[in-house]
N, C-alpha and C positions, 0 to 999 in steps of 0.2 A: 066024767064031765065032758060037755060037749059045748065046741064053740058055735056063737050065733053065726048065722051062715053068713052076715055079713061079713063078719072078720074073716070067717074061713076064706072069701071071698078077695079081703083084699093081703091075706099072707100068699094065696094060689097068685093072684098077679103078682105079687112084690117078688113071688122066686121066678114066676116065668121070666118075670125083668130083671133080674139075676142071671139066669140062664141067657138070654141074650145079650147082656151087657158081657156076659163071661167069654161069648164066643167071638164079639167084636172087641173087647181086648187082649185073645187069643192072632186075631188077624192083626192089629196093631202092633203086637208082639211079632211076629212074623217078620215086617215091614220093617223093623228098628224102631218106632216113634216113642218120640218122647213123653215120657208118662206112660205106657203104655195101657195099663188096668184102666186108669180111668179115662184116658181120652176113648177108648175102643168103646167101653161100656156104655157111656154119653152119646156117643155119634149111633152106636147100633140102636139105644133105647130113645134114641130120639128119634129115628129112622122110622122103628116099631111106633111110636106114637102116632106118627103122621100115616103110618098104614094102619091103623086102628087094631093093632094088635091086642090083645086081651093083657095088657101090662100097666102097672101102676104105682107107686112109691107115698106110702103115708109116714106122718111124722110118728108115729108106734115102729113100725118096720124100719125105716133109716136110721133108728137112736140106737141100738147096738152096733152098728157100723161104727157112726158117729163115734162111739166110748172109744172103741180099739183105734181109730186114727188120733183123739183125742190123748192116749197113753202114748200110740207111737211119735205125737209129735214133743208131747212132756218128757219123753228121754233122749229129746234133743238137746237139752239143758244138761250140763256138770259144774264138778265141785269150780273148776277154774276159769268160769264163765265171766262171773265178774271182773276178774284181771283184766280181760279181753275187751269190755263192755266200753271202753274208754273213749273209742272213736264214732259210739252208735249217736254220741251226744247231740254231733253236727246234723244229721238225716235226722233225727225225733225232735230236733228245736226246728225244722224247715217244715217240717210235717206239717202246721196247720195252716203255711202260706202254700205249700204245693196243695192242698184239699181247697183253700178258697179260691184259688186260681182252678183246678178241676172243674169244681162245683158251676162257677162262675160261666165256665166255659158251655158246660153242658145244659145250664138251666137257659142259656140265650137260645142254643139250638133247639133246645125241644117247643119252647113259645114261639121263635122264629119260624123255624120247617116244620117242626110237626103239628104246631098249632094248636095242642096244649094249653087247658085253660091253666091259668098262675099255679095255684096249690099243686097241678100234679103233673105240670114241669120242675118244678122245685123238688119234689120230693122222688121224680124220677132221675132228676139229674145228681141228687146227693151220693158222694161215693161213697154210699153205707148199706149195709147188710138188708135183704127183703124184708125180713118180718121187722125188721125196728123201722123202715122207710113207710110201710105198708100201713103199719097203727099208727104214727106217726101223721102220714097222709091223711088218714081217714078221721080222724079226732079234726083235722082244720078243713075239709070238705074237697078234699081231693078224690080221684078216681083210683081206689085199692086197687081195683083186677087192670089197671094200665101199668101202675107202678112196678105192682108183683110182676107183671108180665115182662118189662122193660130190663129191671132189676135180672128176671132168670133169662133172658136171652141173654143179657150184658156177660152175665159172670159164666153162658155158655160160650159166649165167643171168646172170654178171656183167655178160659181154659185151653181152649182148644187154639187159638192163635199165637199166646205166649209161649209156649215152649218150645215151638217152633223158631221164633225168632231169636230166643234167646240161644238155640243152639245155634244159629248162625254167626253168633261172638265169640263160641267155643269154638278152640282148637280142637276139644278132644271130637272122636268118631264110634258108632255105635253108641251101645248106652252106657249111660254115664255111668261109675263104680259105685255102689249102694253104699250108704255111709256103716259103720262097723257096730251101730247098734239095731240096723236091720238088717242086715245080712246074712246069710246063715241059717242053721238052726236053736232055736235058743238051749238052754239049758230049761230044763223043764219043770225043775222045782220051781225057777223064779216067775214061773210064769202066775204063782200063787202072788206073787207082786204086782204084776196085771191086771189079774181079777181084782184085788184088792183095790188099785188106784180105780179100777172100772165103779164099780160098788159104792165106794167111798166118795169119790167125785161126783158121779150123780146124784147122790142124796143131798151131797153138801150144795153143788150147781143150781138144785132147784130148789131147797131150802134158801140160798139166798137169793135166788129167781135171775142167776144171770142171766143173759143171754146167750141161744142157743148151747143150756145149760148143758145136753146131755153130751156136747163135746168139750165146753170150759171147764167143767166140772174133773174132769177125768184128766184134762191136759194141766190144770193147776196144781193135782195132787202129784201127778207123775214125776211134773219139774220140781216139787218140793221133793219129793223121795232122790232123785240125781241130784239136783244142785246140795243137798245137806250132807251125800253119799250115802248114804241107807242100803243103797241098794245100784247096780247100775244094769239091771233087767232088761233082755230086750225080749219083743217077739218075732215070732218066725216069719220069716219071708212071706210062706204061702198063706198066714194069716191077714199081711202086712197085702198081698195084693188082691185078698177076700175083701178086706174093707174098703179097697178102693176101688171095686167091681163095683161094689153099692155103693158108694159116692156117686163115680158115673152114671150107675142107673138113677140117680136118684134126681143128679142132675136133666138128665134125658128124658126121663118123664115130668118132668113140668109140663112139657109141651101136649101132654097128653089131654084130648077132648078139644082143642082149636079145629078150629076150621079153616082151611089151606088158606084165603085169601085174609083171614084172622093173623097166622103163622105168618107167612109173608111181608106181612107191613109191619108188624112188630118187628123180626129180625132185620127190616129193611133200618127199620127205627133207629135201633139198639148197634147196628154193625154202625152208620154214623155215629154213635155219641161213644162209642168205644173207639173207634178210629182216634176220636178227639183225645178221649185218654190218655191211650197208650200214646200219641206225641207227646202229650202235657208231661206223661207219664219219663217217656224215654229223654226228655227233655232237662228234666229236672234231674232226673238218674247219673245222665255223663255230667251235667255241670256239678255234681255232689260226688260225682267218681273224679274226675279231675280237681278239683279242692282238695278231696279230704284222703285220696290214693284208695276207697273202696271201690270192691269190685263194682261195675254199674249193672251188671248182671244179679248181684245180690241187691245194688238198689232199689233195682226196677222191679223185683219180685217184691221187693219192700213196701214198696208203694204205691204197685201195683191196683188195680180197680176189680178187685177178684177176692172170693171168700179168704179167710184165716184158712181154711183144711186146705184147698187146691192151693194157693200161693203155698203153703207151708212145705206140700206133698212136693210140686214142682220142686222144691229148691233142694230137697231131700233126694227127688231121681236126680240131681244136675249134681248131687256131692256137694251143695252148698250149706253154709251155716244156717238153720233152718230156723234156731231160737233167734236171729236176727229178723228174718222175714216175721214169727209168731210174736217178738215188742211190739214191731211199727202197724204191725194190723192189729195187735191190743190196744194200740194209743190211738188209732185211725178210729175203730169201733167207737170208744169211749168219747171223742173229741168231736165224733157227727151225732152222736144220740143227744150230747150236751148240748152243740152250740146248735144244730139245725132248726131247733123250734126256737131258739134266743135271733138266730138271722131271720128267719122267716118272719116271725114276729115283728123285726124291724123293717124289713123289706115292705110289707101292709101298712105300716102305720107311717112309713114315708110315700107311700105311692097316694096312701089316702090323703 
């Protein structure tokens, strides 16, 4: 059997951009930084894009990545989680004033400076995930290819900014200790638990059409298999920094087919209304770390303006509780897909 050449076409880019996301979180790695797999991968495949590199990332190619970060983040979760869960109460009930106060922030800036018509400064300034901003946008008559674009530079400068800063509140030096369910080498029967939570989560993810199913999917069966104790599986490092080479790249190539003076004014766009964030962001973090005595390093990954896989991945290099960070971006998701078209809706029908 033989593939249409398109596809052969775009698995040839998806491993080139593999291959150089691999070699620029090989340099990253080098250097100590933080994150290393995927900030290296992103910055090289971002690099290659703007040099029109023959490199490219489709939603077919990225979703097996997707599954295995999706498992490694699900066995973040164990049996004695809930005991622990006690203190998340205070940061999940603030949750939806620190997002109206984000949103708030951002959606003035983008009508302000960038001059944004209504609908797709709204829907660029929601701290919510591309594809639910993007349909979302486009269903009330907003600009999709602004938003998308807005949305992937935002969560490219997250990545790549946040863990930098965040190491600057750590004492520790070098990189951070892997937490002890990726670390290593696994046992390799259990890795038939992997495949399974892989398998089984996707079918179930898109059967019930989560969103960005091919990683919820796999991450909600994983934490079901730990937190019940079923199983307490990990996988191997060098699998564990394979998926996050294709994260990186996956992130990096967005950028791919802009045109520099394109590239330019979006990331000029997007570094402002993240700047604003990450204040709103670190803002909210120390006053919920001084209240409630949590770390505000785990806050601020909490609440961060950056995907569920990258917030979750950081907090996992930094030895942070990672099923903390993967709530408050489950409740984050869920709370901007609901209420964003319920405020917009109102925001029109009072301006009208």
């Amino acid at each position: 059997m033989t593939l249409p050449n398109g596809t052969l076409s775009v698995i040839l880019r998806f491993l080139a951009a593999l291959a150089v996301g691999a070699c620029g979180g090989v340099v990253f790695w080098a250097i100590c930084a933080p994150l290393p797999w995927v900030l290296g991968a992103m910055t090289a495949c971002a690099a290659g894009s703007i040099a029109r590199l023959p490199i490219a990332a489709s939603s077919a190619t990225r979703r097996p990545m997707a599954a295995v970060l999706g498992v490694v983040l699900g066995s973040s979760f164990h049996p004695g989680l809930a005991a622990q869960a006690a203190p998340w109460i205070v940061p999940i009930a603030l949750l939806p004033l620190f997002l109206a106060s984000a949103a708030l922030a951002c959606v003035v800036y983008f009508r302000k400076v960038a001059k944004f018509d209504p609908p797709t400064a709204y829907f660029a300034g929601m701290p919510g995930g591309i594809a639910e901003m993007v349909v979302l946008g486009a269903e009330r008559g907003a600009d999709e290819r602004t938003i998308g674009l807005i949305h992937g530079a935002r969560i490219f400068l997250v990545v790549f900014i946040l863990p930098f800063l965040i190491r600057l509140f750590e004492t520790r030096t070098g990189h951070a200790p892997l937490p002890p369910q990726v670390a290593g080498m696994a046992d390799w029967t259990l890795l038939l638990w992997a495949l399974g939570c892989m398998i089984v989560g996707a079918g179930l993810g898109r059967a019930l059409n989560l969103p960005a199913w091919h990683l919820m999917g796999p991450l909600f069966v994983s934490a079901a298999v730990h937190l019940t104790g079923l199983s307490d599986f990990h996988i191997p490092a060098w699998a564990i920094a394979a998926a996050q080479v294709g994260l990186g790249a996956t992130i990096g190539c967005r950028f791919v087919g802009l045109d520099l003076p394109t590239l330019l004014r979006t990331l000029a766009l997007a570094a402002g209304s993240t700047m604003i964030l990450l204040a709103v962001t670190f803002g909210w973090a120390f006053g919920i770390g001084w209240a409630t005595g949590l770390d505000p390093a785990l806050v601020t990954l909490a609440y961060s303006p950056g995907g569920v896989a990258e917030m979750s991945m950081v907090a996992l290099s930094l030895a942070l509780e990672a099923s903390f960070v993967i709530v408050h971006h489950l409740v984050r998701v869920v709370l901007v897909i609901i209420g964003a078209p319920f405020a917009f809706q109102f925001m029109r029908s009072h301006d009208a």
